[in-house]
C-alpha positions in Angstrom: 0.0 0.0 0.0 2.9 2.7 1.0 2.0 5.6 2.9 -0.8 7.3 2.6 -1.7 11.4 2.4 -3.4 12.6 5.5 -6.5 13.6 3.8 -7.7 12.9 0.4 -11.6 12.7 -1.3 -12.0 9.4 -3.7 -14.5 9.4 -6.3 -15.9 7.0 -8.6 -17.1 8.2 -12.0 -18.3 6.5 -15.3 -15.0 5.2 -17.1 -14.3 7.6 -19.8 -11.6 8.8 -22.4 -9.2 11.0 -21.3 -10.0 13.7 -23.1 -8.7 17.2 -23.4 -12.4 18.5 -23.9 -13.8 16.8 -21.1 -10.6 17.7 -18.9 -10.9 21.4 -20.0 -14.4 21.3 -19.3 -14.3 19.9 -15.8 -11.1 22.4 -14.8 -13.5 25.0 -15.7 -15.8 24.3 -13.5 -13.6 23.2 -10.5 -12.4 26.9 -11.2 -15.5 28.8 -11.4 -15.9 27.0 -7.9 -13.0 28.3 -6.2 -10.2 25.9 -7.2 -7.0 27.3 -9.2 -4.3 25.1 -11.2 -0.9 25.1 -11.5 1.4 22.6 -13.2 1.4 18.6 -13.7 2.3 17.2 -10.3 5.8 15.7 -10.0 5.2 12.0 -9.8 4.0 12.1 -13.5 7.4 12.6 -15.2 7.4 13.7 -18.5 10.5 15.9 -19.8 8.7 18.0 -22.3 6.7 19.3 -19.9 8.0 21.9 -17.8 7.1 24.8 -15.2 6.8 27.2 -18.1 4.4 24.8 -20.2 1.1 26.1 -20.6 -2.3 24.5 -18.9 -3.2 23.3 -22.1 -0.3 21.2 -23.0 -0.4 19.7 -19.3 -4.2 19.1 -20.2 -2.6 17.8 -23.7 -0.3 15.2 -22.3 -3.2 13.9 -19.8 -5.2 13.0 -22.4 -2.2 11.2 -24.4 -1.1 8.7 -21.8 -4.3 8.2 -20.2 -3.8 9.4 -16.5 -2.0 11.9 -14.3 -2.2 14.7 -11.9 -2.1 18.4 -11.1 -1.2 20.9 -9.1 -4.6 22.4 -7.5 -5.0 25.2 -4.7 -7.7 26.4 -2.9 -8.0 29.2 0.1 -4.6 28.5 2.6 -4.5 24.6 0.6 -2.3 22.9 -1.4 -3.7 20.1 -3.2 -3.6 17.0 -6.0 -6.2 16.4 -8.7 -5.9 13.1 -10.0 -7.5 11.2 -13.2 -7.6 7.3 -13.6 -10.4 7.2 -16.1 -8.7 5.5 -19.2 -6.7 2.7 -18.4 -6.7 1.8 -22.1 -4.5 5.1 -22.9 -2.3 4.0 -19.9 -1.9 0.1 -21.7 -0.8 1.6 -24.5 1.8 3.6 -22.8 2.9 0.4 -21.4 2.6 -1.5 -24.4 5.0 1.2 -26.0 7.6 1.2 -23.3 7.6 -2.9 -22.8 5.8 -2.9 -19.3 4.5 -6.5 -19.4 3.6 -6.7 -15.8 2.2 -3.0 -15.8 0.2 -3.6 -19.3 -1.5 -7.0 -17.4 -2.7 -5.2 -14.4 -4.4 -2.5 -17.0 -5.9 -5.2 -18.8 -7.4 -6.3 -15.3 -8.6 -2.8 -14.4 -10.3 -2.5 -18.1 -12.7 -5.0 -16.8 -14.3 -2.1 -14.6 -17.0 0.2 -15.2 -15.6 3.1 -13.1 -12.8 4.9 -12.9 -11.6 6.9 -10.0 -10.7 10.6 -9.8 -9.0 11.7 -6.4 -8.4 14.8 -4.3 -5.1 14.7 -2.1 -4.8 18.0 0.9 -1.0 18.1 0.5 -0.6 21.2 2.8 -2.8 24.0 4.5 -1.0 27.5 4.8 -2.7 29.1 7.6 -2.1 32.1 10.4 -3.4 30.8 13.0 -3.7 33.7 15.1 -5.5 35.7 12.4 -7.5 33.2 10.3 -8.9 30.9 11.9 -11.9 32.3 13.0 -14.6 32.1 14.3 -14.0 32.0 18.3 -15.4 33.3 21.1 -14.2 36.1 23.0 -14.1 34.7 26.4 -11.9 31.5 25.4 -8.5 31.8 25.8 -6.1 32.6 23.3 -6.3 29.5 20.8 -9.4 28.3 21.7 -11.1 28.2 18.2 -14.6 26.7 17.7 -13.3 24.8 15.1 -9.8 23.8 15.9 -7.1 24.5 13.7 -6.9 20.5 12.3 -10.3 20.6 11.5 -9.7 23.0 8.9 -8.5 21.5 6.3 -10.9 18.4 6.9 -13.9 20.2 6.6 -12.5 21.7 3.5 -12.1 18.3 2.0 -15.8 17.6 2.9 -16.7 20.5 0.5 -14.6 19.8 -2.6 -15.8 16.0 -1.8 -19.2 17.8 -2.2 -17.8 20.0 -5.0 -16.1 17.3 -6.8 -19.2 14.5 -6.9 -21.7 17.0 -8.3 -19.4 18.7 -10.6 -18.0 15.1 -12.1 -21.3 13.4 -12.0 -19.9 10.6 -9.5 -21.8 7.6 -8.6 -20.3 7.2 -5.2 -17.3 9.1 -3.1 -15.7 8.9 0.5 -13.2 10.5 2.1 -9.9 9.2 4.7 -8.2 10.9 7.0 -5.1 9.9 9.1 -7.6 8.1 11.4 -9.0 6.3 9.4 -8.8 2.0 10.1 -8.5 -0.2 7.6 -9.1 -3.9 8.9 -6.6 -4.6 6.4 -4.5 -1.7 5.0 -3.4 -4.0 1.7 -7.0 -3.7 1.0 -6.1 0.1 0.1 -6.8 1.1 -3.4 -7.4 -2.2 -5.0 -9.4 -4.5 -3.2 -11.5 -1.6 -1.9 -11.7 -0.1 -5.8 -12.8 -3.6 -6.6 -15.9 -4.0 -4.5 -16.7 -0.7 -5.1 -17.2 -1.5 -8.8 -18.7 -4.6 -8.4 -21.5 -3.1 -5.8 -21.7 0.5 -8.7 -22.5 -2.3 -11.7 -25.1 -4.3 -9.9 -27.0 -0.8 -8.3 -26.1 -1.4 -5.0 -24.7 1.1 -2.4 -20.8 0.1 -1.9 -20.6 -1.1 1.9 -17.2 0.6 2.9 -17.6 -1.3 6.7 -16.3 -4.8 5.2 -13.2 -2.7 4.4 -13.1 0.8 6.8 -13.7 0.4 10.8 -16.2 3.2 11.8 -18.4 5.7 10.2 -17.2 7.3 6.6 -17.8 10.8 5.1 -19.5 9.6 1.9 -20.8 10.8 -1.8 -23.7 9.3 -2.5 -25.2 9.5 -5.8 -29.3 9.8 -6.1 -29.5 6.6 -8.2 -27.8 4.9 -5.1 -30.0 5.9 -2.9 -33.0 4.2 -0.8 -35.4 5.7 1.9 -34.7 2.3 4.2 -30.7 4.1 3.6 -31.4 7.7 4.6 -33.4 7.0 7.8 -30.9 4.2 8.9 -28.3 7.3 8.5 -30.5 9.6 10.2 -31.1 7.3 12.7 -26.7 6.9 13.5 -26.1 9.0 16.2 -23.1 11.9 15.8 -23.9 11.4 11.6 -24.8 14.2 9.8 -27.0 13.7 6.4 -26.9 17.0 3.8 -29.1 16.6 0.5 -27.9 18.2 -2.3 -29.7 20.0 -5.2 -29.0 16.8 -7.8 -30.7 14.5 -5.6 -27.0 13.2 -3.8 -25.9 12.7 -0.3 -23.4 13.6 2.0 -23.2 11.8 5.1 -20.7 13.3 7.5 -18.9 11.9 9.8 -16.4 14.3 11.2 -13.7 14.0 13.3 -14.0 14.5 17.2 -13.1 17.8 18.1 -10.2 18.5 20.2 -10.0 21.2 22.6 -7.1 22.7 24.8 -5.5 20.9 27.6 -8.0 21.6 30.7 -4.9 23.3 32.2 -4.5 26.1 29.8 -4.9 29.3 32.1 -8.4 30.4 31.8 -9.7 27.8 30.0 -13.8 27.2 30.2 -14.7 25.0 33.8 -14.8 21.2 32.3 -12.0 20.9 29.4 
């Protein structure tokens, strides 16, 4: 599995080409929404492409071997935008470079009817003396209503939001650093797997076979059931927001952590 980012949103969409019109298209949405690009992320190497290239050639070389990331920010975070919707444009980048093993795994993954778009929080850039309000003026100094770790997790919850209605995604969850997997090997593949086996047959993707605990999830209308929203609804702690496409998004935030009870003036009890 390796290690894995702190926080990242994963999202499963309709398997798709590549394209540079449908990659254009959903950029320019992200950035009517509040996200701005930058260049192709590092761990896609390519040496004609360079700091100086322009979007569109990033956009171009996407589309040409089938994959890849970039550079996104959004206010005080860094981030990753990642496309694994055309594994047939990645086997024949493999096929051309004489990656046997790599071209069989493809051939495997071409057997699925969704591909997977993903959302990494690489880093938050934050003051937090200055912006990270709101607080209240009798807590001490610190002692934010929503604590400074929170931040950038709650931001993830609304580009998960963002992401699923803007990509048309049949399902999408989030992990955190505290996130249990009963089996961390499980993590992308096996979990990827189920997921598209449970999306084909119109079922709801059951993340607790996989995930220990409650998951914030992207839940398409078509996925949906009453008997699923009131059992949700009926979770203590779980939040449930409907969106205007008919979608879900069930929250399940992290607990909040406040400052050590012995902070000088700190409210009676924490």
């Amino acid at each position: 599995m390796g290690s894995l980012p702190d926080l990242f949103a994963r999202l499963y969409v309709p398997r798709r080409p590549l394209t540079v019109e449908w990659l254009s298209e959903i950029t320019r949405r992200l950035k009517r929404q509040g996200i701005e690009f930058g260049g192709i992320s590092s761990y896609v190497p390519n040496p004609d492409i360079s700091d100086q290239s322009s979007f569109e050639a990033i956009l171009a070389l996407l589309s040409q071997i089938g994959y890849g990331a970039i550079d996104a920010y959004g206010k005080h975070l860094g981030m990753t935008l990642s496309f694994e919707t055309d594994w047939v444009g990645q086997r024949k980048v493999a096929e051309e470079i004489g990656d046997e093993e790599q071209r069989e795994y493809l051939v495997r993954l071409a057997q699925r009817a969704f591909g997977v778009v993903y959302l990494i929080i690489d880093s938050v850039y934050v003051n937090p003396d200055r912006e990270l309000l709101p607080y209240h003026a009798d807590y001490p100094m610190g002692a934010y209503v929503i604590p400074a770790y929170q931040q950038p997790y709650l931001a993830l919850l609304h580009w998960l939001e963002v992401l699923g209605e803007e990509l048309g995604a049949a399902f999408g969850f989030v992990v955190g650093s505290n996130t249990h997997f009963f089996d961390e090997w499980d993590f992308p593949d096996a979990i990827d797997e189920g997921v598209d086996v449970a999306l084909r047959a119109g079922r709801l993707p059951d993340l607790r076979q996989w995930i220990e605990g409650a998951v914030p999830q992207y839940v398409a209308a078509d996925r949906l059931t009453q008997e699923t929203i009131l059992r949700w609804l009926e979770t203590p702690g779980q939040g449930v927001k409907r969106l205007a496409s008919g979608a879900c998004l069930l929250d399940a935030p992290f607990a909040p952590v406040y400052p050590d009870a012995r902070t000088p003036g700190a409210p009676e009890g924490w």
